[in-house]
C-alpha positions in Angstrom: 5.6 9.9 3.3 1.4 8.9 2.7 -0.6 11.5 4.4 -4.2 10.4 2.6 -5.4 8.7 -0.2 -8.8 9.4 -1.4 -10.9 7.9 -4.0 -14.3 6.8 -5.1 -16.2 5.6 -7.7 -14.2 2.8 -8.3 -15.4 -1.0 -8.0 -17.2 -1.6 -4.5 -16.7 2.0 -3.4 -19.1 4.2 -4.6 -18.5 7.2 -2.4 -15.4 9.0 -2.0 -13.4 7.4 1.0 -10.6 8.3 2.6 -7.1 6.2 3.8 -6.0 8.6 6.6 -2.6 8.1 7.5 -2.6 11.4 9.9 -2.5 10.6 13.5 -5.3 11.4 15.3 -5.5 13.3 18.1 -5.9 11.1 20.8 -4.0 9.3 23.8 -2.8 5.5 23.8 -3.0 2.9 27.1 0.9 2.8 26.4 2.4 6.4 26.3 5.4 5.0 24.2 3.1 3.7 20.9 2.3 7.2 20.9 6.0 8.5 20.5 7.0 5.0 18.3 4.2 4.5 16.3 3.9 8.1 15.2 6.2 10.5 13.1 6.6 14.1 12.7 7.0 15.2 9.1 6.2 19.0 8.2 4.5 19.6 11.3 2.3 16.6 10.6 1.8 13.8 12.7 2.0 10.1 10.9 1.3 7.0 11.2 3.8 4.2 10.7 1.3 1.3 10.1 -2.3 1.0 9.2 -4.5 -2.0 9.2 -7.5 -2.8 7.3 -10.1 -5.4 8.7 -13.2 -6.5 7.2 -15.6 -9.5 6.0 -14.6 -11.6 2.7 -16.1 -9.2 -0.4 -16.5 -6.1 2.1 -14.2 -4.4 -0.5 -11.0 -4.3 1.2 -9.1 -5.9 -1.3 -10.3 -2.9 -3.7 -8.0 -0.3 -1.6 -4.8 -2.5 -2.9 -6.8 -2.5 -6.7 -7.3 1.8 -6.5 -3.8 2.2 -5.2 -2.8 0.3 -8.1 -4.5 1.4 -10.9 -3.4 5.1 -9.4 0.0 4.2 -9.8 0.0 2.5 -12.6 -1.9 5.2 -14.7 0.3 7.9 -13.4 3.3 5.6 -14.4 2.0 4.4 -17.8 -0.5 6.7 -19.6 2.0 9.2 -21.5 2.7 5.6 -23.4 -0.3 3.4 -23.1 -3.1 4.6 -25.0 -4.8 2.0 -23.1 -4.0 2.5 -19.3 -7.7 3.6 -18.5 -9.2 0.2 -19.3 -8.4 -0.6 -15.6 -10.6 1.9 -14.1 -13.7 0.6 -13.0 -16.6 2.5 -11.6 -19.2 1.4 -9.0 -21.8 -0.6 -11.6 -24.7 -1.0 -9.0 -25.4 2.7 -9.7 -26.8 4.0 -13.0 -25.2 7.5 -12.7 -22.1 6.0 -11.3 -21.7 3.9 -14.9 -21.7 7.0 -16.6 -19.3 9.3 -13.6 -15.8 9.2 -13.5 -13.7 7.4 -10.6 -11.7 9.9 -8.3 -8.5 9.7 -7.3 -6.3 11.6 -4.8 -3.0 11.4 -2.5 -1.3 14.0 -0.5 2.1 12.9 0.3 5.3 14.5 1.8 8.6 14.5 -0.1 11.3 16.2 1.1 9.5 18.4 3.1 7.2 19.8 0.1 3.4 18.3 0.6 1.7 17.6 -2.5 -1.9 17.4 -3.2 -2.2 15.6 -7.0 -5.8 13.8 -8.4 -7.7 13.1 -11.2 -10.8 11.7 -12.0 -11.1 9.6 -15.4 -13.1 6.6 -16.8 -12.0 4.3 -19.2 -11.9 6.8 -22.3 -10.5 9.7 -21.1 -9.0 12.1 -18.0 -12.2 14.4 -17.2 -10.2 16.9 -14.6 -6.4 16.9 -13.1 -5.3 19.2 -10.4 -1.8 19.6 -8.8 -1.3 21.4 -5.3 2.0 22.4 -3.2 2.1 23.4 -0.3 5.3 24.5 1.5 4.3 27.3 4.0 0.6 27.7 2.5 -0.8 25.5 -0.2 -0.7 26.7 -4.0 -2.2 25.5 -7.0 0.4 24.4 -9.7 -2.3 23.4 -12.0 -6.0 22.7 -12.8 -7.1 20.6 -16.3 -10.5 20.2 -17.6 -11.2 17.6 -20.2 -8.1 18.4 -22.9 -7.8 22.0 -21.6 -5.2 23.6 -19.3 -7.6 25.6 -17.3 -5.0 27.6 -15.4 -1.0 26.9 -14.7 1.3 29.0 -12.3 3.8 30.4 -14.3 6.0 31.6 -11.1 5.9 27.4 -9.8 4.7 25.8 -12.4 6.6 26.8 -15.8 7.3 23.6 -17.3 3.4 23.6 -18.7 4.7 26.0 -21.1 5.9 22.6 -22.9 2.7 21.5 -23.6 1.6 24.6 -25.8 2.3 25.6 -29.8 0.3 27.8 -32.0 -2.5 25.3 -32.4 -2.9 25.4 -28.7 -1.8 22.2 -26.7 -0.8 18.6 -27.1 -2.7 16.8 -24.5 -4.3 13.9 -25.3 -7.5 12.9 -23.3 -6.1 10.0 -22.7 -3.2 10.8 -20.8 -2.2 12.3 -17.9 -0.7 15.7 -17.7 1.8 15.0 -14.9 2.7 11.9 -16.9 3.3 14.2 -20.3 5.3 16.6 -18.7 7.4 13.7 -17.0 7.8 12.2 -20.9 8.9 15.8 -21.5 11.6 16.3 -18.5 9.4 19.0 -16.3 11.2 19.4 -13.2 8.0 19.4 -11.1 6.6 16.9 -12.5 9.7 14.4 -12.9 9.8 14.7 -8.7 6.0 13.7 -8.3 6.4 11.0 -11.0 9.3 9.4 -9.8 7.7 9.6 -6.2 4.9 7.1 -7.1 7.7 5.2 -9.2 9.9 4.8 -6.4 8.3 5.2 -3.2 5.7 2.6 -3.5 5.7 -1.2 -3.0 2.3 -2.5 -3.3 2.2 -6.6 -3.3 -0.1 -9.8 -2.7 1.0 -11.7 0.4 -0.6 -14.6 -2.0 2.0 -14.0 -5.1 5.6 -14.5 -5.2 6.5 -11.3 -7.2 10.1 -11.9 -6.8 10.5 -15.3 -7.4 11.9 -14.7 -10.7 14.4 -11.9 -9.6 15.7 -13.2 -5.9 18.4 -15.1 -7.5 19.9 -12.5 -8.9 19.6 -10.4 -5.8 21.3 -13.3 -3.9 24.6 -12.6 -6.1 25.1 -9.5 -3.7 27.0 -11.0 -0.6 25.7 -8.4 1.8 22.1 -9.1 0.4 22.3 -12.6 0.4 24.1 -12.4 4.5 20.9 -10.7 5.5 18.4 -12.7 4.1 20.2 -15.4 5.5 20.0 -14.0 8.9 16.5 -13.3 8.8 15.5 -16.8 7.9 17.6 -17.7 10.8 15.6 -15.5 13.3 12.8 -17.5 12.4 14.1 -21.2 11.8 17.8 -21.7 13.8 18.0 -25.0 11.9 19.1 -23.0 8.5 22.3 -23.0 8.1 22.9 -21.5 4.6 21.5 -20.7 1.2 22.6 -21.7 -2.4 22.0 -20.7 -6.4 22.2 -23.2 -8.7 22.0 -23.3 -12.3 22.7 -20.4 -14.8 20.6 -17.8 -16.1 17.1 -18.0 -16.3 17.2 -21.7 -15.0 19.0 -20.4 -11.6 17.5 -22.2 -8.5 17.2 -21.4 -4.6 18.4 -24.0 -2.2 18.5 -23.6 1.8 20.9 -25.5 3.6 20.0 -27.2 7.1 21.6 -28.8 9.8 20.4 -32.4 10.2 20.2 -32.1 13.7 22.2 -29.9 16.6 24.4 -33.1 17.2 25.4 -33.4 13.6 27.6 -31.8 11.4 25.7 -32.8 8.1 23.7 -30.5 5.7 20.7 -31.1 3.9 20.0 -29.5 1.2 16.0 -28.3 0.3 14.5 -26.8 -3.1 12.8 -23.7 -1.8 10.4 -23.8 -4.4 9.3 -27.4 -4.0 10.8 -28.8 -0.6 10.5 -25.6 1.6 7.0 -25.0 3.8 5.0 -21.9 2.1 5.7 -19.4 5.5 9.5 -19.9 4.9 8.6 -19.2 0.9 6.7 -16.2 2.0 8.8 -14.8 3.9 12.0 -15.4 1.7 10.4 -13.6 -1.5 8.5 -10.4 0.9 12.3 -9.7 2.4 13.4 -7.7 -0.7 10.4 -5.5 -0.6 11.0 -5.1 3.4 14.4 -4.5 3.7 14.0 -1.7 0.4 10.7 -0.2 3.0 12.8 0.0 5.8 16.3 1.1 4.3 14.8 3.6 2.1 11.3 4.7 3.8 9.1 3.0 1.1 4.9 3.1 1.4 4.5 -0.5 1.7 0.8 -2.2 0.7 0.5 -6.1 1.3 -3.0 -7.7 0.8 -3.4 -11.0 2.3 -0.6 -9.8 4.8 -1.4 -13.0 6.9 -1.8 -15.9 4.8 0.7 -18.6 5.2 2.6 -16.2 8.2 2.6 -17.3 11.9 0.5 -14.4 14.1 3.7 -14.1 16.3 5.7 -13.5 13.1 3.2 -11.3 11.5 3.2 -8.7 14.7 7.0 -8.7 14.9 6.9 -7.5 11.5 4.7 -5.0 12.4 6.6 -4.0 15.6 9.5 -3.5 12.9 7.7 -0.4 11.5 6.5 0.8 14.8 9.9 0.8 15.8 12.4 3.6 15.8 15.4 1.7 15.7 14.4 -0.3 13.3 12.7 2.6 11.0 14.7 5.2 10.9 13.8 6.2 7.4 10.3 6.8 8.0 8.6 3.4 5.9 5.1 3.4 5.9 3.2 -0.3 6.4 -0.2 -1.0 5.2 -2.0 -4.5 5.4 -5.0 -5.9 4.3 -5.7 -8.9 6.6 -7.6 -10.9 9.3 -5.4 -11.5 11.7 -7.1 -10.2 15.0 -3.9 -11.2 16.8 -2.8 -7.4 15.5 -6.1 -5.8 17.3 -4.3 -5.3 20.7 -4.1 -1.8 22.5 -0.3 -3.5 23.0 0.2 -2.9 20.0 -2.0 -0.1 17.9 -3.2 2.8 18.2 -7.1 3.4 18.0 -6.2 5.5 14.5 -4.3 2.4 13.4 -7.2 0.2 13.0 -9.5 0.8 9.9 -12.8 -1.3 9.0 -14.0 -2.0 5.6 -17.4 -3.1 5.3 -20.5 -3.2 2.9 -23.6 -1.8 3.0 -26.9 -3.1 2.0 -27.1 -1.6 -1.6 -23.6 -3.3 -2.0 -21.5 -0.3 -1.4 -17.9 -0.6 0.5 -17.1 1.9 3.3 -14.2 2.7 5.3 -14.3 3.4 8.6 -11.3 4.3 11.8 -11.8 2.5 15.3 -10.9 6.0 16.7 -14.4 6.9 14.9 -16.2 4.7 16.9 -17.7 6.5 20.1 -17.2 5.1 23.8 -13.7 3.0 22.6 -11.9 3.2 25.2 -8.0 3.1 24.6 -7.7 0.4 27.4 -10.5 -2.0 25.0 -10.0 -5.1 23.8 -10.3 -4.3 20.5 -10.2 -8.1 19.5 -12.6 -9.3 21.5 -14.7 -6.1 20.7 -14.5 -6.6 16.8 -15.2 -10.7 17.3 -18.7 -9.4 19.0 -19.9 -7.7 16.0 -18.8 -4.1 17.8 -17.4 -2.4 14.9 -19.2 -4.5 12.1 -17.1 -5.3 9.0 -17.7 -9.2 10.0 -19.2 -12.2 7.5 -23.2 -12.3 7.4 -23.3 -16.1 8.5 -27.0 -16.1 9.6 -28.4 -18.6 6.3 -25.3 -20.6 6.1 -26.8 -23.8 7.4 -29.4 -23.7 5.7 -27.3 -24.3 2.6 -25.9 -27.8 3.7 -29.5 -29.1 5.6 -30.8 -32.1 3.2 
C-alpha cells in the first residue's frame, strides 16, 4: 500500500512535493467515509482514493509523468543504459538545469514499510538510499555517486554481490536496487517486484489494452464479468464476441434491437461503439486486477469520455469495503467537480495542483486550507477561486476582439 511519494526537480515541479496518502487527522460530515474511505495498515491510517484538481498546464499531469519515470527506471536501468534520458529537471531555474531530480515512495508490503529514493539526472544516479522499518526504521543502504557508502550486513547482505577485489560493479547509470534484482538479492527482488506488480499507472485518453483484451476475453470467467459490467451501465447489451484469429482478432458487442424483440445486432467496438462504452471496456482489466489484488491505481484524464455519475460510482467502488477488500489504492487526475462533495471525500482526499508565477507547480491538500469546514461545499468553494488551482481567463477576450 502508497503511503507518500515525494519528488522534485522534475519538469514543472521545482520543489520537492509530496503525494500524501496518510489520512489526516481530522473528522468527516459523514462518520462512515471515515471508517470506508480509510484503512489501517501497520498502525497507519490510509487513504483509499486521492484526487488531484487543477487548471490546464498547472502541472498535474506531471505527478502521472514522475510516477512513471520512477517506475520505469527502477524497472529498466540494470538493462537500459539509457533509462535516465526521461528525467527531466525543472528548466526555468539555472541551478535546477544543473541539480538532480528526487525521487521517493514509502510504501507498505506485507507489513514491512519501506522508505526507497534516488536522485539522478540524465547521466547518472547521484545518491540511493533504502530504509525498513518494521518496529523502528533501519537503514539497509546509502550510495553516493558509484560508491556504496554504507550497507547493513545483519539486513542487508545481498550487497556483498556487488563487490570483487577491484571494489564494486556499479555503474552510474544504474540503479542499485535494480542490480541487485538482476543479481537475485532477496531484499531487493521484493521491492522490485513491488513497483513491477503493484502499480497500474494509465491515461484515461489511451486504450492500453486494446491490443491484449481479446485475448483476455478467451477466459470465460473474465469475459462473464466484463460482460456484466457493461450491462450495469447499458441493459441493452446482450453479449460480446471475438472474431478473427491472431493478431487480426476483433471485439463485437451484441444488442438487443429493442425490449420487444428477440433480434441482435451486432456493433464493432472499435468503430461502431460510443467512446464511454470504449473507455470503460479497455480500463476494466486494470480495475478488476486493482480491486482483486490491491493494486495502486493512477488514471490521468480519469473523466474524459466518462458520465459524472459513472465516474463517482467508480470511485465509491474503492471507498467501499465490500467492494475493496484487498486494500486497492485509486488515484485520478481530473476535473470533474462532480467528485468535490463532502458526500463523498474526505477533506485529505482532495489535492490541488497549481502554478505559481515563476512557472513552478505546487501541490496542495484541501485539509491544508484553514476555516474548511467538513460540512463545505467544496465544489462550489473551488468554482469561486477558494482553493486556486483554476484557469487564468482574465485576457481571453481580448484574443478574439477584431
Amino acid at each position: 500500500m502508497l503511503v507518500e511519494f515525494s519528488f522534485g526537480n522534475f519538469r514543472s515541479f521545482k520543489e520537492i512535493q509530496t503525494l500524501q496518502l496518510e489520512a489526516a487527522n481530522i473528522v468527516s460530515k459523514n462518520k462512515e467515509m471515515d471508517e470506508n474511505n480509510v484503512m489501517t495498515q501497520k498502525g497507519l491510517d490510509l487513504l483509499k482514493f486521492k484526487a488531484i484538481y487543477g487548471a490546464n498546464g498547472s502541472g498535474k499531469s506531471n505527478v502521472l509523468s514522475v510516477l512513471s519515470v520512477f517506475l520505469t527506471t527502477v524497472k529498466e536501468s540494470f538493462k537500459d543504459d539509457n533509462i535516465l534520458k526521461y528525467i527531466i529537471p525543472f528548466y526555468l531555474d539555472e541551478k535546477s538545469i544543473k541539480a538532480p531530480s528526487f525521487f521517493q515512495i514509502i510504501f507498505i508490503y506485507k507489513d514491512i514499510e519501506y522508505r526507497y529514493g534516488f536522485e539522478a539526472d540524465k547521466k547518472r544516479i547521484h545518491t540511493e538510499w533504502l530504509f525498513v522499518k518494521d518496529k523502528k526504521e533501519v537503514p539497509y543502504f546509502l550510495r553516493t555517486g558509484q560508491e556504496i557508502e554504507y550497507y547493513n550486513k545483519g539486513k542487508f547482505q545481498e550487497a556483498k554481490i556487488l563487490f570483487n577485489k577491484d571494489g564494486n560493479i556499479l555503474r552510474e547509470n544504474s540503479l542499485m536496487i535494480s542490480v541487485l534484482f538482476a543479481l537475485n538479492g532477496k531484499i531487493s527482488t521484493i521491492i522490485t517486484e513491488y513497483f513491477r506488480r503493484n502499480f497500474a499507472v494509465v491515461s484515461g485518453l489511451e486504450n492500453i489494452w486494446a491490443n491484449r483484451l481479446p485475448k483476455l476475453l478467451e477466459d470465460s470467467k473474465f469475459k462473464e464479468r466484463v460482460l456484466n459490467f457493461l450491462k450495469s451501465i447499458d441493459s441493452l447489451i446482450h453479449g460480446i464476441n471475438v472474431i478473427g484469429e491472431d493478431r487480426n482478432k476483433k471485439i463485437f458487442i451484441e444488442r438487443k434491437m429493442n425490449s420487444k424483440s428477440e433480434k441482435i445486432i451486432t456493433f464493432f467496438l472499435d468503430l461502431e461503439e460510443g467512446e464511454g462504452t470504449k473507455k470503460l471496456f479497455y480500463l476494466s482489466p486494470v480495475l478488476f486486477g486493482a480491486l482483486d489484488y490491491g493494486l495502486v491505481m493512477v488514471v490521468d484524464e480519469f473523466d474524459a469520455r466518462l458520465h459524472p455519475i459513472l465516474s463517482r460510482k467508480i470511485v465509491e467502488l474503492f471507498n467501499s469495503e465490500e467492494t475493496n477488500s484487498k486494500g486497492a489504492q485509486l488515484i485520478v487526475i481530473t476535473h470533474d467537480t462532480n467528485l468535490l462533495d463532502n458526500d463523498l471525500l474526505r477533506r485529505d482526499q482532495i489535492v490541488f495542483a497549481e502554478k505559481n508565477k515563476y512557472g513552478e507547480s505546487q501541490l496542495v491538500d484541501l485539509v491544508e486550507f484553514k476555516g474548511v469546514k467538513n460540512t463545505a461545499s467544496y465544489e462550489k468553494d473551488y468554482l469561486r477561486g477558494k482553493f486556486g488551482a483554476l484557469p487564468y481567463l482574465n485576457q481571453l477576450d481580448l484574443i478574439f476582439q477584431k
